[in-house]
Residue frames as a rotation matrix with the C-alpha (Angstrom) as fourth column:
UNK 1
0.574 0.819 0.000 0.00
0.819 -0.574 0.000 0.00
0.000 0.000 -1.000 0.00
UNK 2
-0.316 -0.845 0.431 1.63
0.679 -0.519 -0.519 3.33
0.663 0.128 0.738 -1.04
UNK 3
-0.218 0.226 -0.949 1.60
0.920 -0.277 -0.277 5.75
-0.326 -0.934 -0.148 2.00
UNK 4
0.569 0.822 0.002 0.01
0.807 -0.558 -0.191 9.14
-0.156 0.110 -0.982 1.35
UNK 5
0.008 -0.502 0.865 1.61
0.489 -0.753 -0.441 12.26
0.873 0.426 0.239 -0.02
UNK 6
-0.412 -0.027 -0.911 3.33
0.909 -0.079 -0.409 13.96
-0.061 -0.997 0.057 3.12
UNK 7
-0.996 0.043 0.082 2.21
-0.059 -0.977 -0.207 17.79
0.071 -0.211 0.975 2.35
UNK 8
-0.165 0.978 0.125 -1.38
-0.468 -0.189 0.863 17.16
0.868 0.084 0.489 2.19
UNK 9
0.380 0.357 -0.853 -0.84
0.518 0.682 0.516 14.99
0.766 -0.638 0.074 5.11
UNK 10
-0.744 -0.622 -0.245 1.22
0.605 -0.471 -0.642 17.48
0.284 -0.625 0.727 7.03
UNK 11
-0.662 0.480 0.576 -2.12
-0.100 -0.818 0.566 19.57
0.743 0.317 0.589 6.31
UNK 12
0.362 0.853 -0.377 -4.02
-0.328 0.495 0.805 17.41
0.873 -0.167 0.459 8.02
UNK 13
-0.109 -0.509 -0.854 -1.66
0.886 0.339 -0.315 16.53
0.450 -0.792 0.414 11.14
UNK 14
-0.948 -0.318 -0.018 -1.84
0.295 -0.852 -0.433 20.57
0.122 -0.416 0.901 11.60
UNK 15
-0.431 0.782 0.450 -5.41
-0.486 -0.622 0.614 21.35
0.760 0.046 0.648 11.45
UNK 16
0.453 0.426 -0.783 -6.13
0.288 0.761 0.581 18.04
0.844 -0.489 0.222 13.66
UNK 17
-0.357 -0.619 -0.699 -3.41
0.896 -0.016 -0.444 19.49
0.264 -0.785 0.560 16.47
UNK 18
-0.968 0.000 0.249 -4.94
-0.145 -0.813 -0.563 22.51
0.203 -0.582 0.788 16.88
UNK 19
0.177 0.976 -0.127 -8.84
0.270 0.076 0.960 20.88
0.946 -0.204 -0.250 17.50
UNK 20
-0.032 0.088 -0.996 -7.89
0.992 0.122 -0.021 20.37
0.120 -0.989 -0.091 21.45
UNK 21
-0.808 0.016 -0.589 -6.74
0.335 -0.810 -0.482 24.66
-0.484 -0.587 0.649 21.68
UNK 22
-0.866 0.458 0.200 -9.77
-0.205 -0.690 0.694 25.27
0.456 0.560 0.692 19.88
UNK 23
0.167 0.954 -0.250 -12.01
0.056 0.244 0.968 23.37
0.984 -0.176 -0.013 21.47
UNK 24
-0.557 -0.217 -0.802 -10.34
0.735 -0.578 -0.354 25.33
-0.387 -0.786 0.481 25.31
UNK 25
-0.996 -0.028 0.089 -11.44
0.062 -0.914 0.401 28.22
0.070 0.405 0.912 23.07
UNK 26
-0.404 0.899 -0.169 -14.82
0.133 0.240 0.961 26.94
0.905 0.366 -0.217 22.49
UNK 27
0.062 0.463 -0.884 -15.59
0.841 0.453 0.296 25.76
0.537 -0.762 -0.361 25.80
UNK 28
-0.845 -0.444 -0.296 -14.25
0.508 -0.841 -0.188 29.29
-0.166 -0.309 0.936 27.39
UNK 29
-0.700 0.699 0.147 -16.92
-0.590 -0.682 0.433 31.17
0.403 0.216 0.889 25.36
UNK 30
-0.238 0.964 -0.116 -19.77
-0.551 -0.036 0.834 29.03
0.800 0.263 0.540 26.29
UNK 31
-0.070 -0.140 0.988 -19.13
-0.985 -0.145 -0.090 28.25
0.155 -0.980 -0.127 29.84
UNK 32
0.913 0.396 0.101 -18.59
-0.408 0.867 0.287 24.72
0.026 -0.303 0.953 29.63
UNK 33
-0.110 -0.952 -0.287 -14.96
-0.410 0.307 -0.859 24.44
0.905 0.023 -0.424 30.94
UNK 34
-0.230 0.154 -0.961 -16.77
0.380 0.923 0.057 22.23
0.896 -0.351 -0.271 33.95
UNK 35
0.781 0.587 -0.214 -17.02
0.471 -0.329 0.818 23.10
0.410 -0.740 -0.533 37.62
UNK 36
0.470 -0.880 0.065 -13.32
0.461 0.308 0.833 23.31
-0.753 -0.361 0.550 37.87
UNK 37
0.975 -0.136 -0.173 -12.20
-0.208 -0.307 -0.929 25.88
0.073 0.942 -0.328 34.85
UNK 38
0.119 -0.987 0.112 -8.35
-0.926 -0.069 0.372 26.41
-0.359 -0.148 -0.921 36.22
UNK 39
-0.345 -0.507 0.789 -7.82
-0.275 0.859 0.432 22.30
-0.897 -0.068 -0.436 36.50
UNK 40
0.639 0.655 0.403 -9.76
0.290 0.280 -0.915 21.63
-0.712 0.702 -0.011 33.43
UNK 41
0.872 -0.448 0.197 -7.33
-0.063 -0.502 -0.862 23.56
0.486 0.739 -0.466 31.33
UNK 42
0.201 -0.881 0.429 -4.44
-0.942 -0.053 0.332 22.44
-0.269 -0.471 -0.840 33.41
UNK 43
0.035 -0.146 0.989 -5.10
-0.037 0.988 0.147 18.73
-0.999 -0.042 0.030 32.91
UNK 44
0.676 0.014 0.737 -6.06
0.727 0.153 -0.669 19.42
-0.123 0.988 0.093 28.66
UNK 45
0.690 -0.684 -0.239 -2.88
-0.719 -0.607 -0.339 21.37
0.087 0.405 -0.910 28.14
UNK 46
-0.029 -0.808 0.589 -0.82
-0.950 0.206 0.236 19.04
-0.312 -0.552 -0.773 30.10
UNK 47
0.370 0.496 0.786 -2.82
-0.002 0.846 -0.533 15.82
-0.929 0.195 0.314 28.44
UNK 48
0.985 -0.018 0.171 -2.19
0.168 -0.119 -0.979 17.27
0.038 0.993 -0.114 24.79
UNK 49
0.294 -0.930 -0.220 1.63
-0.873 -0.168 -0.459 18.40
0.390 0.327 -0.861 25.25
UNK 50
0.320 0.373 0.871 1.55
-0.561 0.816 -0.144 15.10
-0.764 -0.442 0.470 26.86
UNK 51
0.255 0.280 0.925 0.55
0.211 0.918 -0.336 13.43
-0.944 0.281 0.175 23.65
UNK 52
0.922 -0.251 -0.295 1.95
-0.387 -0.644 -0.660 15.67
-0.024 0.723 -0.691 21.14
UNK 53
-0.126 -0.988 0.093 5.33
-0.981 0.138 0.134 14.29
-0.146 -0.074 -0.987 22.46
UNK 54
-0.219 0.020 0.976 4.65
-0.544 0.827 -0.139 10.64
-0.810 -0.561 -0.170 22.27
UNK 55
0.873 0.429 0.231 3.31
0.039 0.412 -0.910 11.01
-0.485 0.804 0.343 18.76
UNK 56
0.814 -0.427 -0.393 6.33
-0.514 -0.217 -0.830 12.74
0.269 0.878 -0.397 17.57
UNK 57
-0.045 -0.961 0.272 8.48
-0.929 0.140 0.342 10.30
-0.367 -0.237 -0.899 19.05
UNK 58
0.325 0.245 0.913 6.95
0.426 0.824 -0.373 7.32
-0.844 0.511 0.164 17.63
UNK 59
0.820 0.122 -0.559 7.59
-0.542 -0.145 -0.828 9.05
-0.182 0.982 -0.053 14.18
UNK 60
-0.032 -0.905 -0.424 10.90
-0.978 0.117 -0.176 7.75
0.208 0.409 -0.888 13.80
UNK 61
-0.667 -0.247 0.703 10.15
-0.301 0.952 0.049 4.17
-0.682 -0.179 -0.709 14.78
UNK 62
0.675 0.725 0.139 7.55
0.009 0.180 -0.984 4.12
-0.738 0.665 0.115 12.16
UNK 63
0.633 -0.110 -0.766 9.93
-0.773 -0.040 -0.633 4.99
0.039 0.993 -0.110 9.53
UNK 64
-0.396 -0.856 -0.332 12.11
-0.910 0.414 0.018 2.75
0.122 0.309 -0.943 10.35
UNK 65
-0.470 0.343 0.813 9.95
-0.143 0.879 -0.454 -0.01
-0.871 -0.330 -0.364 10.65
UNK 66
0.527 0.848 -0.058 7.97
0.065 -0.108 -0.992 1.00
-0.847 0.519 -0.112 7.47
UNK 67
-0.524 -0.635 0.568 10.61
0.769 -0.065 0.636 2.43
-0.367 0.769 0.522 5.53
UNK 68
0.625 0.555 0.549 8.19
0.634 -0.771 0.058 5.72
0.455 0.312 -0.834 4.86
UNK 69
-0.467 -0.882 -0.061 11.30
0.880 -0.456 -0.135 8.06
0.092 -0.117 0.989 5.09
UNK 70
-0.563 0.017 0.826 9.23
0.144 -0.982 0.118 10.97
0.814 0.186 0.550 4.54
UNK 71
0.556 0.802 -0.216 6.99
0.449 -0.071 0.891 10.70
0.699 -0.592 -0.400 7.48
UNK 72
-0.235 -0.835 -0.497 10.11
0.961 -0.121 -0.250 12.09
0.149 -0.536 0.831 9.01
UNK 73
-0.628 0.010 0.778 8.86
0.298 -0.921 0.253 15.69
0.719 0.390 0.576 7.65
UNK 74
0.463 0.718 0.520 5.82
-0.156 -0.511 0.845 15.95
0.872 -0.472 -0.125 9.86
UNK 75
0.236 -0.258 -0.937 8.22
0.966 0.168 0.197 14.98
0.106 -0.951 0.289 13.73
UNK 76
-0.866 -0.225 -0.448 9.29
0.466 -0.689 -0.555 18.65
-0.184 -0.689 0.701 14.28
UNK 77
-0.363 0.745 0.559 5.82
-0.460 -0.665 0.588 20.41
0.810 -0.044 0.585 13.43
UNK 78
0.371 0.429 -0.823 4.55
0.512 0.645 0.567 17.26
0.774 -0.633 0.020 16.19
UNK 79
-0.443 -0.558 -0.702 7.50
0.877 -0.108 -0.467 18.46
0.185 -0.823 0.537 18.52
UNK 80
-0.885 -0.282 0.370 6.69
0.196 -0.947 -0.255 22.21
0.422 -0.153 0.893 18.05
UNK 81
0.226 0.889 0.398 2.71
-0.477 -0.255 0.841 21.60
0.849 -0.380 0.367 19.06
UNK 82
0.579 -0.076 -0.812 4.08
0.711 0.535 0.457 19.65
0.400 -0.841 0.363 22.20
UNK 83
-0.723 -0.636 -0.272 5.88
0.686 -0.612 -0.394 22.84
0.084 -0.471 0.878 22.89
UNK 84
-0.688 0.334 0.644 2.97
-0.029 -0.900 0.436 24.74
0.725 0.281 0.629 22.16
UNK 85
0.402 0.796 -0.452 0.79
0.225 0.392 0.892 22.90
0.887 -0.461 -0.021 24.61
UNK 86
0.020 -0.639 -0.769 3.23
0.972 0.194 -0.136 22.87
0.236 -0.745 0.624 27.03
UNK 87
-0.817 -0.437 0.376 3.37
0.346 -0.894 -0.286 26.66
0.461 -0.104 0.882 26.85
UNK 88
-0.275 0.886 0.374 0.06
-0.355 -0.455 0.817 26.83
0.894 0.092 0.439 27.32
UNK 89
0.635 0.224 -0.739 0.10
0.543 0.551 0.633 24.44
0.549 -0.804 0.229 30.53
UNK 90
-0.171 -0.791 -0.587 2.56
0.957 0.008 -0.291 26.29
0.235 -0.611 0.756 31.49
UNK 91
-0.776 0.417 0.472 0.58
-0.188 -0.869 0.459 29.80
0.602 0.268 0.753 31.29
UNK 92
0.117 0.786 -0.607 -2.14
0.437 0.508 0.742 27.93
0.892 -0.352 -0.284 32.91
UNK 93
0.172 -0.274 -0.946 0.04
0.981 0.138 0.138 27.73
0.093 -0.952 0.292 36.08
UNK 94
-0.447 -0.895 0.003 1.47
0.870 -0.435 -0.231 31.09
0.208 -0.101 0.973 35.74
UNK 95
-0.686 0.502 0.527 -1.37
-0.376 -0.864 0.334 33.37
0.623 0.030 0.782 35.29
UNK 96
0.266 0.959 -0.097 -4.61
-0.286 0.175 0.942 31.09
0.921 -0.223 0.321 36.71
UNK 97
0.565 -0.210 -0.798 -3.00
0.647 0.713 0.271 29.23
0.512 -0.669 0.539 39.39
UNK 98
0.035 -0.592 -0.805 -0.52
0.996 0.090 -0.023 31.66
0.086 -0.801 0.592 40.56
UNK 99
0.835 0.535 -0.128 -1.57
0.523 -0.844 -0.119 34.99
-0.172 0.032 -0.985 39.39
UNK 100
0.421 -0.686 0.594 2.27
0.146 -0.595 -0.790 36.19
0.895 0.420 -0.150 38.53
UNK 101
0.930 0.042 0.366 3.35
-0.351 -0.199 0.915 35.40
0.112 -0.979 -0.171 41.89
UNK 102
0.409 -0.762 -0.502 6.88
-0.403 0.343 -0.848 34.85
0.819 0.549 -0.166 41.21
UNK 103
-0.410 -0.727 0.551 7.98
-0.892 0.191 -0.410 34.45
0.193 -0.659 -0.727 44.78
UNK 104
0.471 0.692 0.547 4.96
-0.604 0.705 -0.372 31.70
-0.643 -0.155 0.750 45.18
UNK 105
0.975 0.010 -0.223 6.41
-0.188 0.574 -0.797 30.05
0.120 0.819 0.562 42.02
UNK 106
-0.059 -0.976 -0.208 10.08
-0.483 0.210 -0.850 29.66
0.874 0.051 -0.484 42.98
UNK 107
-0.599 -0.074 0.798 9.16
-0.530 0.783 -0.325 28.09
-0.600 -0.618 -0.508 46.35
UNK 108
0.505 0.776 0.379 7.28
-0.648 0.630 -0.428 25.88
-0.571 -0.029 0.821 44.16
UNK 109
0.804 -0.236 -0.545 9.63
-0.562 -0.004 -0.827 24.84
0.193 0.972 -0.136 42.20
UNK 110
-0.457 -0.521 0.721 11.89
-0.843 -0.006 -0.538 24.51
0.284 -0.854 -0.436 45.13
UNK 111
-0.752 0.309 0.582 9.86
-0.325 0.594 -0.736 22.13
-0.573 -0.743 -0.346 47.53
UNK 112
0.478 0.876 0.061 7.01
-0.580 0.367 -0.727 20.87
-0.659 0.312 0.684 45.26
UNK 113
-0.639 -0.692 0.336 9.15
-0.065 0.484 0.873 17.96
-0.766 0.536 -0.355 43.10
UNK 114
-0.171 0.187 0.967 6.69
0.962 0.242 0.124 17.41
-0.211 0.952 -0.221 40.23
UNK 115
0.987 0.072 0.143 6.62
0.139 -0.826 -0.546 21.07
0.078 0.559 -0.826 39.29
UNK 116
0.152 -0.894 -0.422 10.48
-0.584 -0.426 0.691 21.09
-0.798 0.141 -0.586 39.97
UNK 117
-0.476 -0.406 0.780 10.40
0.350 0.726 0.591 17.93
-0.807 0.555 -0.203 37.45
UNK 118
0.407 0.782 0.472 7.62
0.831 -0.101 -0.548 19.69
-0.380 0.615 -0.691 35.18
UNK 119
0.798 -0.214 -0.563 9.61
0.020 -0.925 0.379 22.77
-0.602 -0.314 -0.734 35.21
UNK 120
-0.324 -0.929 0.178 13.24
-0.289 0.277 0.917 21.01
-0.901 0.246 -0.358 34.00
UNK 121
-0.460 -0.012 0.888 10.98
0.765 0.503 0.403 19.14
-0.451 0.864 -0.222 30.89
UNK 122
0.554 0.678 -0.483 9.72
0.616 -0.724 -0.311 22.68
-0.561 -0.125 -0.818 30.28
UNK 123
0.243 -0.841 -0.484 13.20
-0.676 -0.505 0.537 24.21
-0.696 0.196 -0.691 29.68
UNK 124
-0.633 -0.687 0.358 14.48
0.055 0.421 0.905 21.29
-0.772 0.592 -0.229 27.57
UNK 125
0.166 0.645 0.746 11.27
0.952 0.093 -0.292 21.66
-0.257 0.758 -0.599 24.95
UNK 126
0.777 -0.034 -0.629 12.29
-0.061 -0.998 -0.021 25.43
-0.627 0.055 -0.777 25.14
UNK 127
0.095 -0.867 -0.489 15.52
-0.623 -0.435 0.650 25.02
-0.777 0.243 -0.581 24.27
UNK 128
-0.730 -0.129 0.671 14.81
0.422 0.687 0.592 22.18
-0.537 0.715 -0.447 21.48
UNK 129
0.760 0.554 -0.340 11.82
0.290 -0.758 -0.584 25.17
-0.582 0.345 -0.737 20.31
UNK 130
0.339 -0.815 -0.470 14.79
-0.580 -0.574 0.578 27.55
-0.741 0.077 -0.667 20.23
UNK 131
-0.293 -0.941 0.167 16.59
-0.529 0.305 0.791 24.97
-0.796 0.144 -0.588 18.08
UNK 132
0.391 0.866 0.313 14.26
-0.108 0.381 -0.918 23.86
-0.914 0.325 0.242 15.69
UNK 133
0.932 0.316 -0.176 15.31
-0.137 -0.140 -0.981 25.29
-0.335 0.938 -0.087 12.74
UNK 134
0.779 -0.615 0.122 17.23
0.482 0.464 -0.744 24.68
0.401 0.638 0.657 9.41
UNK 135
0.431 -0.730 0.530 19.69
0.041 -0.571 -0.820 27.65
0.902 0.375 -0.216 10.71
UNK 136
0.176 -0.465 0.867 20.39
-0.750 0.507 0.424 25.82
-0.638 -0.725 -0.260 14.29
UNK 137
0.678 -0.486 0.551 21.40
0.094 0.801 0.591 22.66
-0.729 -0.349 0.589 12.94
UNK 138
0.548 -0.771 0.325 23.68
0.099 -0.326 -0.940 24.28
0.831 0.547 -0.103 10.18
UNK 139
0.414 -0.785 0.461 25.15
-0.434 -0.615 -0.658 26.19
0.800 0.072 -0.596 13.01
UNK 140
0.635 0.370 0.678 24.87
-0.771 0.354 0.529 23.75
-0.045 -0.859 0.511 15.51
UNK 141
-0.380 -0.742 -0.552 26.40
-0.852 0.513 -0.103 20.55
0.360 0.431 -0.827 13.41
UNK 142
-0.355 0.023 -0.934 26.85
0.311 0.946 -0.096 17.07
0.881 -0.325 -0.343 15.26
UNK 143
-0.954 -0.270 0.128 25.79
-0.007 -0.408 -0.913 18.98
0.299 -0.872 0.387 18.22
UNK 144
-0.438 0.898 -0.043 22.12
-0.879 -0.418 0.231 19.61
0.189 0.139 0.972 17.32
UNK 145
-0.010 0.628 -0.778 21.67
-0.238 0.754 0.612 16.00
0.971 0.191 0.141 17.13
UNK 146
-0.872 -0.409 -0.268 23.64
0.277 0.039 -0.960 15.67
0.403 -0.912 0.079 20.84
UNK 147
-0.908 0.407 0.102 21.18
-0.419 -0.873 -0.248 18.14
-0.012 -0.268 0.963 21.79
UNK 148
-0.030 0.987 -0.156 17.78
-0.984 -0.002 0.179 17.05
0.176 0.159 0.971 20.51
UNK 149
-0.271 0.266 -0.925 18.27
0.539 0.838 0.083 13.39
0.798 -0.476 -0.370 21.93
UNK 150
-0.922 0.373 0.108 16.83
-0.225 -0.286 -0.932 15.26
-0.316 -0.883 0.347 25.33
UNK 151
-0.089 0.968 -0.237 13.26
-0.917 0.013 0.398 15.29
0.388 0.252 0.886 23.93
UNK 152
-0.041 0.262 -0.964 13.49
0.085 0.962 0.258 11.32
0.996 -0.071 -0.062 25.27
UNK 153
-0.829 -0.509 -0.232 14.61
0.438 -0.333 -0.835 13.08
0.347 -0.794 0.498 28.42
UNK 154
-0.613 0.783 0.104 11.56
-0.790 -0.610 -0.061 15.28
0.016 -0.120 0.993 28.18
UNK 155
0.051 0.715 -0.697 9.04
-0.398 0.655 0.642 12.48
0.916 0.245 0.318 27.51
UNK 156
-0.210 0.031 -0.977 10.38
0.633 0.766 -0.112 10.76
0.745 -0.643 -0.180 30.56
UNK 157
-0.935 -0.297 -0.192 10.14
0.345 -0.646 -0.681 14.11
0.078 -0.704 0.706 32.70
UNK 158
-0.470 0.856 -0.214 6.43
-0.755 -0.265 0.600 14.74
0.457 0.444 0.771 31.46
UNK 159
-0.422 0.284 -0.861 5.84
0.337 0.931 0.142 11.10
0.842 -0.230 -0.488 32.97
UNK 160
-0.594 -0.269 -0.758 7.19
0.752 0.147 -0.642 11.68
0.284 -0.952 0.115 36.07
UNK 161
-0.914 0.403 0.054 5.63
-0.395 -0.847 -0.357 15.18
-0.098 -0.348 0.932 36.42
UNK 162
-0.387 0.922 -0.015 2.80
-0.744 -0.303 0.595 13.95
0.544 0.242 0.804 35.70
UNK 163
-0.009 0.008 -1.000 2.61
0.218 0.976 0.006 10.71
0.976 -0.218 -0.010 38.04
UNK 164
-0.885 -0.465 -0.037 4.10
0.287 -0.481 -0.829 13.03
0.368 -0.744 0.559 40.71
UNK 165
-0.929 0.283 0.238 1.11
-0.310 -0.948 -0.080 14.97
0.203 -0.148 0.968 40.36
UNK 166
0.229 0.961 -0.156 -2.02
-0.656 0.270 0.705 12.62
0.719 -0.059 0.692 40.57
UNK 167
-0.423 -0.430 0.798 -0.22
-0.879 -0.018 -0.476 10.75
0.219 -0.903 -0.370 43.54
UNK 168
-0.171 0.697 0.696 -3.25
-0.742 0.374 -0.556 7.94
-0.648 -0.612 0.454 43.84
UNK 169
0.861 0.367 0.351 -4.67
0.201 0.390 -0.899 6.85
-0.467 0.845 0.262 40.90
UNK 170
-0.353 -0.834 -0.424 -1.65
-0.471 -0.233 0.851 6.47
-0.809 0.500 -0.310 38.63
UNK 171
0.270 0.434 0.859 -3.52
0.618 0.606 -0.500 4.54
-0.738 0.666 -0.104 35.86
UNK 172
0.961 0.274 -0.023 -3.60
0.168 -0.651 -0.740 7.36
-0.218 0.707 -0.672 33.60
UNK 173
0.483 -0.875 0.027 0.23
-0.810 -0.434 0.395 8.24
-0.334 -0.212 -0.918 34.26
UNK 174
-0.421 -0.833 0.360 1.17
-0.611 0.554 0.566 4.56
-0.670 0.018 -0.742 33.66
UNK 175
0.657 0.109 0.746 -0.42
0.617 0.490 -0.616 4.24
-0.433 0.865 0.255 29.96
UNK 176
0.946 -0.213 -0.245 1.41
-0.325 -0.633 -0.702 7.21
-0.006 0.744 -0.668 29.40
UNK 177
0.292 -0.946 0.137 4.63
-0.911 -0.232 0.340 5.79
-0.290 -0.224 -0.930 30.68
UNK 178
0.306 -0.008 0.952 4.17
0.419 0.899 -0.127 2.35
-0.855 0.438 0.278 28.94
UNK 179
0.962 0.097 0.255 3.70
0.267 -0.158 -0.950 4.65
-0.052 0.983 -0.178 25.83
UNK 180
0.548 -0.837 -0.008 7.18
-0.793 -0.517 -0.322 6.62
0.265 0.182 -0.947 25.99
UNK 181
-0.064 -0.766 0.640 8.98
-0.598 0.543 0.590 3.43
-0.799 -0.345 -0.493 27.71
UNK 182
0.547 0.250 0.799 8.00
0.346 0.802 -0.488 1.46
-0.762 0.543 0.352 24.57
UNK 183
0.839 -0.362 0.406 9.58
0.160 -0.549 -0.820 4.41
0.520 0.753 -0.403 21.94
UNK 184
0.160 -0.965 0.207 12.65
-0.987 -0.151 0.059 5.02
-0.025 -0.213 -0.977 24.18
UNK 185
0.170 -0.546 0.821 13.07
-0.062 0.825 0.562 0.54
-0.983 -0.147 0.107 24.51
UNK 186
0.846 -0.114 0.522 13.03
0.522 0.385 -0.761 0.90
-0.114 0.916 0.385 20.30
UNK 187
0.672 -0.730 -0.127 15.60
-0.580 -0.412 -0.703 3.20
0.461 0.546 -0.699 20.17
UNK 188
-0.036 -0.782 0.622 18.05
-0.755 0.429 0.495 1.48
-0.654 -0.452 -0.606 22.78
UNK 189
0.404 0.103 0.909 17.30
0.198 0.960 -0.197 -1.76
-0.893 0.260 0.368 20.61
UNK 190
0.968 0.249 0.031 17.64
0.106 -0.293 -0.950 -0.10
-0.228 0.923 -0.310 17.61
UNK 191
0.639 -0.730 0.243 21.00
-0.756 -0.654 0.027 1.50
0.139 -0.201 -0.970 18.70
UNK 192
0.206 -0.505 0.838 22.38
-0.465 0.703 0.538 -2.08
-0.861 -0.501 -0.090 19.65
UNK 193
0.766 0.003 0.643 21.14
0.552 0.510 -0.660 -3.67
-0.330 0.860 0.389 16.45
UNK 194
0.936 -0.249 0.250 22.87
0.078 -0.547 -0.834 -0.86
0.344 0.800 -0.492 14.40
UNK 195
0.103 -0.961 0.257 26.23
-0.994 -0.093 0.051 -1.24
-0.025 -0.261 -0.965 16.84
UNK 196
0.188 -0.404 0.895 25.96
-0.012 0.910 0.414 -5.16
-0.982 -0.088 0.166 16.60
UNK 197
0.893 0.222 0.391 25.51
0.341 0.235 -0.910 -4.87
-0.294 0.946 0.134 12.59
UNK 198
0.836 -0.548 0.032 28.33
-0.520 -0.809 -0.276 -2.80
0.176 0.214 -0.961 12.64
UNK 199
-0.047 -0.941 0.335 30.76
-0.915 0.175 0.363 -4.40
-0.400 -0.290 -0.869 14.52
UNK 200
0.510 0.317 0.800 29.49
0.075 0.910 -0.408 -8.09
-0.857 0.268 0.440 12.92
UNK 201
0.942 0.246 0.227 30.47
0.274 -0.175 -0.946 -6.30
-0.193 0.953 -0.233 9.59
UNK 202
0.261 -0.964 -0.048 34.31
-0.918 -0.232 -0.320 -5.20
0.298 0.128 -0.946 10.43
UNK 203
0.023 -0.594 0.804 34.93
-0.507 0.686 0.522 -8.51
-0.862 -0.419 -0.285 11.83
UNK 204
0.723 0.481 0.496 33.52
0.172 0.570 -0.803 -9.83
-0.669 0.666 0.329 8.46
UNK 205
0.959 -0.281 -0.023 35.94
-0.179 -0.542 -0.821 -7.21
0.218 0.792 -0.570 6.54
């Protein structure tokens, strides 16, 4: 089966990521953001940058299982709405929850461990934002890749913050951490295969 043309599908990966902030947008105007607005829009930010990461890390075990090289094209627009959510969860906290209380928000950050852990996978999607483009990894090099292996770092920090944070019930927290522990065990595997093939192949030569 030939896989779909990626720009019309890229079309369609973008209009489908932005349903969740539209439908915050919706619900806002017509008062149906529950009994609970703040958490309501704390949990669907944090749910969607959540899952925004998890898709675009699967992208790369798809191609390489599939062999659909181009599906590569659509993993940083994936990454950059898991930054966008994330900004937005992170706004959440900053404006609803704490009102711009900066001193309130460094002792949280301090003494509250899943916002110090929510905080740290915050900064590394910033700085892999920041780095996105064609004119970081020119100037960037072998580094950029160095660099953007954190995003597995993030995925696992997104867990934890988020496990941290529902304390009881961890169900929810531990499909999400099946999902990311399943894309970070392909790459370690992957990474072996491709260092056993390797070294299988100089002993051959």
């Amino acid at each position: 089966m030939k896989p779909p043309p990626i720009v019309p599908l890229k079309r369609v990966i973008f209009a489908a990521a932005l349903i969740p902030a539209a439908a915050l947008v919706y619900d806002a105007f017509t008062g149906n953001l529950t009994a609970n607005p703040v958490d309501y829009i704390t949990d669907e930010t944090g749910t969607w940058a959540l899952a925004m990461l998890t898709i675009s890390l699967s992208v790369t075990p798809v191609r390489r299982i599939t062999g659909w090289n181009e599906i590569i094209k659509v993993r940083r627009m994936l990454g950059l709405f898991a930054f966008f959510y994330a900004v937005l969860h992170m706004l959440t906290w900053v404006v609803l929850v704490s009102f711009f209380d900066v001193p309130t928000m460094l002792d949280d950050i301090v003494e509250r461990p899943f916002i110090t852990v929510g905080m740290g996978t915050f900064l590394i999607l910033l700085a892999l934002a920041c780095t996105s483009t064609k004119a970081s990894i020119r100037r960037l090099g072998r580094k950029w890749q160095q660099l953007h292996r954190l995003v597995y770092v993030a995925g696992v920090g997104a867990v934890v913050h988020f496990w941290w944070l529902v304390k009881a019930d961890v169900t929810v927290p531990l499909r999400w951490a099946t999902a990311i522990g399943v894309v970070l065990g392909f790459r370690i595997w992957w990474t072996l295969r491709s260092r056993t093939s390797g070294v299988r192949t100089l002993s051959r030569s």
